[in-house]
C-alpha positions, 0 to 999 in steps of 0.5 A, a space after each residue: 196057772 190061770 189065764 188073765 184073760 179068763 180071770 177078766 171074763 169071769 169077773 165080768 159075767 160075775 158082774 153081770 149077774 149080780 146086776 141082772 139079780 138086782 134087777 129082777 129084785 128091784 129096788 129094795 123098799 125101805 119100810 117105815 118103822 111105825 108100819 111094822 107090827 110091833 112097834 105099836 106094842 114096843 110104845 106101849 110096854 114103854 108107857 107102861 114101864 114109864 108108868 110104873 118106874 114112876 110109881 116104883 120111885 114114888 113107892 121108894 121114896 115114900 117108904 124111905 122117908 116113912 121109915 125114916 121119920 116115923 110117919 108111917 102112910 103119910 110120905 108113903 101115899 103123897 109120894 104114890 101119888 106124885 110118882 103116878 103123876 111123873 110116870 102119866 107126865 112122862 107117857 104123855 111126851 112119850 105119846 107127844 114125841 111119837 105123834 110128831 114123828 108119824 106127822 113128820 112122816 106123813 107130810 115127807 111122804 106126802 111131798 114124795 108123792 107130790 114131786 113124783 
C-alpha cells in the first residue's frame, strides 16, 4: 500500500503544476462574438433566409387563394409583394438588433478600458 504521506506530496506537486501551466497560459481571452470571422456570414444567410421565408409564404399564400377562388395572378402577385415587404421588415430588425449589440459592446468595451 502506498503511504499517505507520499499520496499528499503528490497531490501537492500536481497542484503546483497546474498552477504553474496556468500561469505560463495566462488568462484566457474571452473573444467577441462579432470578431470572429464568420459571424458576419452567419447574418448574412439569416437575412437572406429571412427574406425568402417571407417570399416563400407570400408565394403560398397567393397560390392557395388563387387556387381557391379562381383568380389566377391576382393573390398570387399581391401576396409576393407583401411577402417581400415582411422578409425586408424582418431584415431590417434583424440588422437593427445586431446594430445594438456591437454598440453595446463597443461602449462596455470602452468603459473597461476607462476604469483600467
Amino acid at each position: 500500500m502506498s503511504d499517505p504521506d507520499d499520496t499528499a506530496d503528490a497531490a501537492a506537486r500536481l497542484r503546483a503544476l497546474e498552477q504553474r501551466i496556468a500561469k505560463a497560459k495566462g488568462a484566457p481571452t474571452a473573444k467577441n462574438h462579432s470578431e470572429e470571422h464568420y459571424s458576419q456570414a452567419q447574418l448574412a444567410w439569416r437575412m437572406v433566409i429571412e427574406l425568402v421565408a417571407g417570399l416563400g409564404i407570400g408565394f403560398g399564400i397567393g397560390y392557395g387563394l388563387d387556387t381557391l377562388l379562381g383568380t389566377m395572378p391576382i393573390f398570387l402577385v399581391l401576396f409576393i409583394f407583401l411577402g417581400l415587404a415582411a422578409g425586408v421588415k424582418t431584415m431590417l430588425r434583424s440588422a437593427q438588433e445586431v446594430q445594438k449589440k456591437q454598440l453595446a459592446n463597443e461602449a462596455s468595451r470602452r468603459g473597461d478600458d476607462r476604469r483600467g
